[in-house]
C-alpha positions in Angstrom: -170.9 141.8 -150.2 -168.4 143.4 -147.8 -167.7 141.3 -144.1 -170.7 143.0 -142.4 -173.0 142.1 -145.1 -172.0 138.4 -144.9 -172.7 138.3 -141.4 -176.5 139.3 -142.1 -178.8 136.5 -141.1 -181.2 134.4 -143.5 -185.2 135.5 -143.2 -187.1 132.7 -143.8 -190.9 133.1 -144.2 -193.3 130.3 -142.5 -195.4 130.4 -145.9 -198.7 127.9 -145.6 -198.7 126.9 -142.0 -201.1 124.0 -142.4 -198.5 122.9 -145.2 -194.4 121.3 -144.7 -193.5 124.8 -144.2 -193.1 124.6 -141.0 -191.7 121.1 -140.3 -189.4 122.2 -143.1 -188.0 124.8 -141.2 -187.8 122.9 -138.0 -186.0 120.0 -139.3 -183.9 122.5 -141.6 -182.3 124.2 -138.4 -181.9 120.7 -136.5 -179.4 120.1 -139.9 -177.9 123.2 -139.5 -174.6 122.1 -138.6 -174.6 119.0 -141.0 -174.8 121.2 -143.5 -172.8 124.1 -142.8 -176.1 126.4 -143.0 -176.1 130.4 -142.3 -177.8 132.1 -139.6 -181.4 132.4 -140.4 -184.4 133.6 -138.5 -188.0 132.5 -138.9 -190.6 135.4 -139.6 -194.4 134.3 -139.1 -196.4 132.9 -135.9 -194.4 130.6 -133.0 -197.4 129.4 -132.2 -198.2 127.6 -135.7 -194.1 126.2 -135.2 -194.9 125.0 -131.9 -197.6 123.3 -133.5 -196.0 121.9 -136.0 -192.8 120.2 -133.5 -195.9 118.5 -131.0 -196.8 116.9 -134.4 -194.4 115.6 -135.5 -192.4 115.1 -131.9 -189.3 116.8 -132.5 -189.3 119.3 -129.6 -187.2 122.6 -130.7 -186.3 125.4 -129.2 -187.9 128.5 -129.8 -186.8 131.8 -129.4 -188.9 135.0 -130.1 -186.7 137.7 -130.6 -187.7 141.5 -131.8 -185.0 142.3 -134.3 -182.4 140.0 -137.0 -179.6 141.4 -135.2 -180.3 139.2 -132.2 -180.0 136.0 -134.8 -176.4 135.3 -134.9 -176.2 134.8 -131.1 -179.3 133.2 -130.5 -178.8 130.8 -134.0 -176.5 128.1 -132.5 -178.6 126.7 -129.7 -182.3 127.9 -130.7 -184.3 128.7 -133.7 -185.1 132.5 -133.8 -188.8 133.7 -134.7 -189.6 137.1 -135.4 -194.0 136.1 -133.9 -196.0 139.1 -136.1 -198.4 139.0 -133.6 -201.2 138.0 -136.0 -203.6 134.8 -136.5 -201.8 131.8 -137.2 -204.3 128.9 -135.8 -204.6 126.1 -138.7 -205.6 122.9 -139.2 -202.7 120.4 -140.9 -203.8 120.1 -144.7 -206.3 122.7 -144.4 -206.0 126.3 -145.3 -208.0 128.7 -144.6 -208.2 132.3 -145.0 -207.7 133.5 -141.5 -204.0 132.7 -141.7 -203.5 134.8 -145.1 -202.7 138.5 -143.3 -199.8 136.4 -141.2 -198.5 134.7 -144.5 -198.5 137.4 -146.5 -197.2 139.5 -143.5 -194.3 137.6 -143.1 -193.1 138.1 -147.2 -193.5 141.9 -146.8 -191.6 142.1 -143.1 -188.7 139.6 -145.2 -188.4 142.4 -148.3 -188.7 145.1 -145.2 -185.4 143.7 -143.7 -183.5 143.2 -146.4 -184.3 146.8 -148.2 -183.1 148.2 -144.4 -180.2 146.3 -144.4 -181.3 144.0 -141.7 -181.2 140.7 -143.5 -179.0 139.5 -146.5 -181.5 137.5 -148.5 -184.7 135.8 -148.2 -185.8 131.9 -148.4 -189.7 131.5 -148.7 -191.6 128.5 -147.6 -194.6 127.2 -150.2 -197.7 129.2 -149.9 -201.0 128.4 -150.7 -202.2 130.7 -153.2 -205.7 129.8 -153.2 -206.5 130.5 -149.3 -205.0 133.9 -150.0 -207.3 134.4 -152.7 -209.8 133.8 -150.2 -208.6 136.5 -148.7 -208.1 139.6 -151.3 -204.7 138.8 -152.4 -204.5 139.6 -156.3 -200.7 138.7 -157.0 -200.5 135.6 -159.4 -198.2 134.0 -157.3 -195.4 134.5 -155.0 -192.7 136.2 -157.5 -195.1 138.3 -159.0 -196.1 139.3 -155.7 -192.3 140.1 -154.9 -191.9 142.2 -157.9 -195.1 144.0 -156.7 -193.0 144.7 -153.5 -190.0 145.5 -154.7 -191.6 148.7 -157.0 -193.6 149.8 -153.9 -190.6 150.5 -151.4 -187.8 151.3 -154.5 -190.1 153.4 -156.3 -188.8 151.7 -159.4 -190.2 149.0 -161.7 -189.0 145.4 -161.6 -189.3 142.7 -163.5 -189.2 139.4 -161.8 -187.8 136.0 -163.3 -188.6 132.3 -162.1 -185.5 130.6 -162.2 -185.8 126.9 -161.2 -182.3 125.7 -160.4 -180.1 122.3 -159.5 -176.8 121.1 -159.7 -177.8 119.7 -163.1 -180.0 122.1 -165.2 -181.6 125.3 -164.8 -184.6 126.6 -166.4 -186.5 130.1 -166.6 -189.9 129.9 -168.3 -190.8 133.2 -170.1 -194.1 132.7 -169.0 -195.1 132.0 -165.6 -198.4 131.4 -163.8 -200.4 131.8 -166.8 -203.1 129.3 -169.0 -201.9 127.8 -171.7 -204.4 129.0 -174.1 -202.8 132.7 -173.5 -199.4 131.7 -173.6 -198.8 132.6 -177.5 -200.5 136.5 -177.3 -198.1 136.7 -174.3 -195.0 136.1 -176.3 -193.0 139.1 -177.3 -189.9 140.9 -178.9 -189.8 142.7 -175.7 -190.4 140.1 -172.9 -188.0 137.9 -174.8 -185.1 140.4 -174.9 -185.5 141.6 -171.2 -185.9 138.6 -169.8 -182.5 137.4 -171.5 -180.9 140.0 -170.5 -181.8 139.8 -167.0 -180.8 136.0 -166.9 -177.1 137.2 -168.1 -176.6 140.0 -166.0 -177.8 137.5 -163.1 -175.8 134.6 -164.0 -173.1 136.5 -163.9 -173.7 138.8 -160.7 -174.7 136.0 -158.1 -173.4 133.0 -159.8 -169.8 134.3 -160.8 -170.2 132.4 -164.3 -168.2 135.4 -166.4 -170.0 134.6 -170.0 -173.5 132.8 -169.8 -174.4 130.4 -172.4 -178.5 130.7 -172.7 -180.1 128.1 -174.6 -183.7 129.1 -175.8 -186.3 126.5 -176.6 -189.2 127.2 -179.4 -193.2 127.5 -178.5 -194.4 125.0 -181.1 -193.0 121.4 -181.6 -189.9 121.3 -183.8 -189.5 124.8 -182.9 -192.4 125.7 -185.7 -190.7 123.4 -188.6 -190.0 126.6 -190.9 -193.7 127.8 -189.8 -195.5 124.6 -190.9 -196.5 124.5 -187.0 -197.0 128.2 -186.1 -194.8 131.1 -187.0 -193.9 132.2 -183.3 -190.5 131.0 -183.3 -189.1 132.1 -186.5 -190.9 135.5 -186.1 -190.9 136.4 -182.8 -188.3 134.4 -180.6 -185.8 134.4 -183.6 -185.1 138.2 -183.7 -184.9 138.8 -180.3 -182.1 136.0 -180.0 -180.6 138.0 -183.2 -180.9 141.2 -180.8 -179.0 139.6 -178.0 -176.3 138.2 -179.7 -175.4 141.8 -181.3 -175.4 142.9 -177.5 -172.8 140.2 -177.5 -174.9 138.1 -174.9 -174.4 133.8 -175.9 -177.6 132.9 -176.3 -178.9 130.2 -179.0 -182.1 128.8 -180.7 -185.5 128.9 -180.7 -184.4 125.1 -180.1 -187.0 122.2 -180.2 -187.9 122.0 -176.5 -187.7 117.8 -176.3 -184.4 117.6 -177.5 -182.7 120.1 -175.2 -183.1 118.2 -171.8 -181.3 115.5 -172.3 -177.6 114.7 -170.8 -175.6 115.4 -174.1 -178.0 118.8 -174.6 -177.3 120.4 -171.1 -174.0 120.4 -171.0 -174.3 122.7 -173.8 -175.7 125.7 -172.0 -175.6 127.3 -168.2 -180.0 128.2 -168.6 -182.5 127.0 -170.6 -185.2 129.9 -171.8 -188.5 128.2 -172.1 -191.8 129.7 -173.3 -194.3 128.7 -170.6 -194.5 127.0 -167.1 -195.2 123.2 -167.7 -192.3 123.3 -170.9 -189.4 124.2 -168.0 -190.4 122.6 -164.5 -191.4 119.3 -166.4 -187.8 118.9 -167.3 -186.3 119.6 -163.7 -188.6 118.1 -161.7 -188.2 115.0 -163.6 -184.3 115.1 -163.3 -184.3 116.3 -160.2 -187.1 116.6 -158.2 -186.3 116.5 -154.5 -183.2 119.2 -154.6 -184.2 122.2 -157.0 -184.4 125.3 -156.0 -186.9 128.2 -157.0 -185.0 131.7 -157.3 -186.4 135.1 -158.8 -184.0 137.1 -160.7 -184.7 140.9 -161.3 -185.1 141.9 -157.7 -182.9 144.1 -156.2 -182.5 141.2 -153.5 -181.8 137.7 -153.4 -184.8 135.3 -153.0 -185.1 131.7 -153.1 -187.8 128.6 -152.3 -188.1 125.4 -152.6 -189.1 124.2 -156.0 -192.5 122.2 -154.6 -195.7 123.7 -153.0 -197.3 122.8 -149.7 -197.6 119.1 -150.0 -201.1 119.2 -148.0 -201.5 115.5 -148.4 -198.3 115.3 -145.9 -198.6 117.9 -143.9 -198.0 116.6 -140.0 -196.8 113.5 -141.0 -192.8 114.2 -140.3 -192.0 112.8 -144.0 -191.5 116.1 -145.3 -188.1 116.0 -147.5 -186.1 119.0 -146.5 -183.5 118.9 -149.7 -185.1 121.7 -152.0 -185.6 123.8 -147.9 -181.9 123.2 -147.3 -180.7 123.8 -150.9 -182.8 126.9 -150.3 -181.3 128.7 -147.8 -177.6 127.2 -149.2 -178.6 129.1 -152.5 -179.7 132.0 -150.5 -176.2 132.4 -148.9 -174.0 131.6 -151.6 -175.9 134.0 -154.6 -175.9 137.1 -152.0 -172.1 136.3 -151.1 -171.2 136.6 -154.7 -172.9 140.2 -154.6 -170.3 143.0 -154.9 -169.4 145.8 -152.3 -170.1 148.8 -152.3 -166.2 149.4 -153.1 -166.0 147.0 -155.8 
């Protein structure tokens, strides 16, 4: 990104506001300084913030402001909120559906910025899928939904990837938000080979590593033991690593998934490839479950959350870790930094 770029601000969306999201966000900005964090703005209702800082006593200032370019001089001595103007009365550990135009509004005014060149990435606070259920939304979950967003304005079909990440492993899981029991119908030549690809071209566009080393596990245990436990991985996963690797792309396996998470295993690849959602967020939430990150590769922008969901049960409580909210909007800054200019 050229100089002006950089100097975009952060959208952050409020996501569930009977949820952390909020207190979050508040206690995020109160470490700004601590730890070196970008400009961001706040895009939901101030109301539900102001709610959120009587809660938990930690007054903040608020600012409403009308556009991002008022951030950066606003930033250092108050948190900016773009108020949508829509419902955002909640009770803590409650959702309901009255709130889901103002969530929901607040993820499509974030992609709106960014695609105008108003904002240089986006950090999403947890949502609460099942409240906007209540209300209509169809999306499977949040990434889906961005991909979904992403077509609509570009007029050009993208394909999202969940990428959880921390300092110690990272993990994409080929399938996301989807039962277990349809997990093996959903496994193809295709999927495989795009979603490779699209972890190599990312790992190398916003995390400067020049040759990605993809490690991918199997679906069955012992990776199908020479299909004596299903013939997925030698027929299916198999070839499309064959495929890669003649692109010239440094990706291995179908590996047994418990034997690639241990310390001696990751050091041995950048990303682990795994075939559904429990098989790669097990591992990293176990290793490291305050500080990961969730990012979606495929977009044409940068988006990342915190790799945990609305934590209802301690919502207004003001023991909300902000770790994975802070490593959030850090990853944020530092993936669209690495992104070229337009002269590069």
């Amino acid at each position: 990104m050229g100089e002006n770029e950089n100097n975009l601000p952060i959208a952050v969306t409020i996501g569930e506001p009977s949820g952390i999201g909020p207190e979050l966000i508040i206690k995020s900005w109160f470490k700004r300084r601590e730890n070196q964090l970008p400009p961001f703005f706040v895009i939901g209702s101030e109301a539900s913030i102001q709610k959120h800082a009587e809660q938990i006593n930690i007054p903040i200032p608020l600012q409403v402001i009308s556009s991002p370019e008022e951030v950066n001089s606003i930033f250092h001595h108050a948190l900016p909120v773009i108020d949508l103007g829509l419902d955002g009365s909640f009770q803590f550990a409650n959702p309901a559906n009255n709130t889901a135009p103002m969530v929901i509004g607040a993820i499509d005014k974030a992609v709106e910025y960014i695609i105008n060149g108003e904002a240089r990435a986006m950090a999403t606070a947890p949502i609460h899928k099942s409240a906007l259920y209540d209300a209509g939304f169809t999306s499977p979950g949040h990434t889906e939904y961005l991909g979904e967003l992403a077509n609509t304005h570009l007029k050009k079909e993208f394909h999202p990837v969940m990428m959880l990440a921390s300092e110690q492993l990272c993990v994409v899981p080929l399938t996301i938000h989807e039962p277990i029991s349809k997990v093996p119908e959903l496994i193809n030549f295709k999927l495989l080979v795009r979603t490779i690809g699209i972890i190599n071209d990312s790992m190398k566009k916003y995390f400067g590593v020049s040759s990605p080393t993809i490690a991918v596990s199997g679906l069955n245990p012992h990776a199908g033991e020479n299909n004596a436990m299903g013939h997925e991985d030698s027929k299916i996963i198999a070839p499309a690593i064959e495929a890669m690797q003649k692109q010239g792309v440094k990706v291995n396996g179908p590996f047994p998934a418990d034997t690639m998470f241990h310390a001696a295993a990751r050091n041995q690849y950048d990303v682990a490839l795994c075939m559904y959602h429990d098989q790669a967020l097990i591992p990293i939430k176990t290793i490291d479950f305050d500080a990961g990150v969730n990012v979606t590769l495929g977009l044409p922008f940068v988006r990342t959350s915190p790799d945990h969901g609305t934590a209802l049960d301690i919502a207004g409580k003001n023991i909300a870790n902000t770790t994975s909210m802070i490593n959030s909007i850090k990853l944020a800054d530092r993936m669209s930094r690495n992104l070229p200019t337009a002269e590069d």
